[in-house]
C-alpha positions, -999 to +999 in steps of 0.1 A: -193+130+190-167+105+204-127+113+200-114+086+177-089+068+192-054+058+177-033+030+179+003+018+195+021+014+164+043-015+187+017-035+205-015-028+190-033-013+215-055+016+217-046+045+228-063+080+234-040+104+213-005+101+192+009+134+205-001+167+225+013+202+207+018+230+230+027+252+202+041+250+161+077+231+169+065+221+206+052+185+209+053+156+229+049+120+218+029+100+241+033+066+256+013+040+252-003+029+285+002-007+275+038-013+262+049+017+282+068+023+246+058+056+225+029+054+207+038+061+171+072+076+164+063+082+129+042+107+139+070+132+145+083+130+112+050+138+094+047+169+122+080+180+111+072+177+075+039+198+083+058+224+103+089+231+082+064+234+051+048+258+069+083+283+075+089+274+038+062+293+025+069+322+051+105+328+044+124+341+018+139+328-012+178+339-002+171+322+033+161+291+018+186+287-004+210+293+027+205+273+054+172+266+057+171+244+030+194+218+043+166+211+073+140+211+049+149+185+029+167+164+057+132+168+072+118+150+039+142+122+042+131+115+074+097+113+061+109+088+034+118+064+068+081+053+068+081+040+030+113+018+039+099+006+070+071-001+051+094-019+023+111-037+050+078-050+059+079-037+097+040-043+111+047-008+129+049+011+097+018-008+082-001-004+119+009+033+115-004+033+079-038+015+087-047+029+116-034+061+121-034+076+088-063+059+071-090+067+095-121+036+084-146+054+102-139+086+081-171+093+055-144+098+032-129+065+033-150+053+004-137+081-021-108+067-009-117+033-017-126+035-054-095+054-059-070+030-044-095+005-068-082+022-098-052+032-090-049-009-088-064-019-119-044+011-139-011-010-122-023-043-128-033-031-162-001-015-174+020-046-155-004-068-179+011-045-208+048-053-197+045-089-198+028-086-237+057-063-248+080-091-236+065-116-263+079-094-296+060-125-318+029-125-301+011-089-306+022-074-339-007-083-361-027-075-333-048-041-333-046-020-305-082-021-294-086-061-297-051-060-277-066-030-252-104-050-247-084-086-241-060-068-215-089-052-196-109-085-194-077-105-185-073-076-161-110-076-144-116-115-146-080-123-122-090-094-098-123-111-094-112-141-090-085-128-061-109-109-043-132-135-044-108-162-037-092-140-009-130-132+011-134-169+007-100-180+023-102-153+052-131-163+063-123-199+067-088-196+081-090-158+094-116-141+121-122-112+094-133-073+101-155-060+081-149-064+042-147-032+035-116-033+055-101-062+040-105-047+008-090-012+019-058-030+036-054-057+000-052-019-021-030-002+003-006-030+009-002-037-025+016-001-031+050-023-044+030-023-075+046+019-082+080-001-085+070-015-119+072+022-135+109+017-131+110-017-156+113+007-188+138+033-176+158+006-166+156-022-189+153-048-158+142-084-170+108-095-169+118-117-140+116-087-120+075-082-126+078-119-110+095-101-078+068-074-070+043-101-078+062-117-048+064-088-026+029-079-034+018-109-020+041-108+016+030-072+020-005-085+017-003-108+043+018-086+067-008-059+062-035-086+072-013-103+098-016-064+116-056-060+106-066-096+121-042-099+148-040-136+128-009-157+132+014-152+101+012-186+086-021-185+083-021-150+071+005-166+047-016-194+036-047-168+029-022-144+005-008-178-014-043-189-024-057-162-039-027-144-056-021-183-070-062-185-080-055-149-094-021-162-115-043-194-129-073-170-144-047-145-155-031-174-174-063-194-185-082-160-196-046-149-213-046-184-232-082-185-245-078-151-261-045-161-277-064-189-292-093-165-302 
């Protein structure tokens, strides 16, 4: 069976392994051959995470509340450095993400799939439930079920419509990958959804949902942009015509049932 190659977080290139590990704590990154630049420095942070989990389990409560537990949790921060990267929108965090943590030729990459697929309706679903609560008139006299069945079709008929609207778009303006990969890069990309759990703890105005609706849709395309090798307008122009087909169902579907 052939070594699966990784990639150069910074130019995209392929490159034969991330790292070599003499022993636990001993490692050295490797370059890549194209950029002359190291492959993926995010791998050092997830191999110190790995390692100092390791001597957490092995040493003793008094030494970890000494000492030891300062590293640990610095070492955690500097895991955290990939989900701001990622935030920030850097196509090394997302090329880091895609390629060298989510291995597509993996058999398990379809378990994978249908749960990032629920995991994304359950998000759509309950940001669907957010925009409702804003409208205190609207849903009072409504029963929860009727209220529950009109959310889930609302839910399933925009998601449709963006997918479909999205393979449709890509393949016009895009040279697309397989579309199992598409689909895998639109539900990992679109992790800014989490940050609508934060909306009732804080009381933030429904303007916000707008936001991540916004930054759903530029972390789309940078995702894409890193997938395609595209140029970003027309990665742009791809994301902006199915999240606005998406917005137009939501709103049409949304408007029938209020009449019903």
């Amino acid at each position: 069976m052939a070594r699966e190659k990784k990639t150069c977080v910074e130019c995209g290139h392929k490159v034969k392994s991330l790292f070599i590990q003499y022993s636990p704590g001993n490692f050295r990154l490797m370059k890549c051959e194209n950029c002359e630049e190291v492959a993926d420095e995010y791998v050092e942070c997830e191999l110190l995470v790995y390692i100092y989990m390791s001597l957490y389990f092995q040493v003793s409560i008094f030494m970890l509340l000494c000492s030891s537990s300062f590293d640990f949790f610095v070492c955690f921060d500097n895991h955290q450095i990939i989900f701001i990267d990622l935030i920030l929108h850097k196509t090394k965090a997302y090329r880091h993400l895609l390629y060298n943590v989510v291995n597509q030729e993996s058999a398990n990459v379809q378990h994978l799939l249908w749960k990032l697929v629920l995991a994304y309706l359950l998000l759509d679903t309950y940001r669907s439930l957010l925009l409702r609560r804003t409208n205190d008139g609207s849903n009072v006299s409504m029963s929860f079920l009727f209220e529950s069945l009109e959310v889930l079709v609302n839910v399933l008929s925009a998601n449709f419509a963006f997918v479909f609207s999205f393979a449709f778009a890509a393949k016009l303006m895009l040279v697309m990958p397989r579309g199992k990969e598409i689909l895998l890069t639109i539900l990992i990309s679109s992790y800014v959804k989490i940050f609508l759990f934060a909306m009732p703890v804080w009381e933030f105005p429904v303007s916000v949902i707008f936001i991540v609706d916004m930054l759903v849709l530029t972390s789309n395309a940078v995702a894409l942009k890193v997938m395609t090798e595209s140029a970003t307008s027309r990665c742009l122009a791809v994301c902006f015509i199915a999240h606005s087909i998406r917005f137009l169902v939501d709103q049409i579907s949304g408007h029938l049932g209020s009449v019903m």
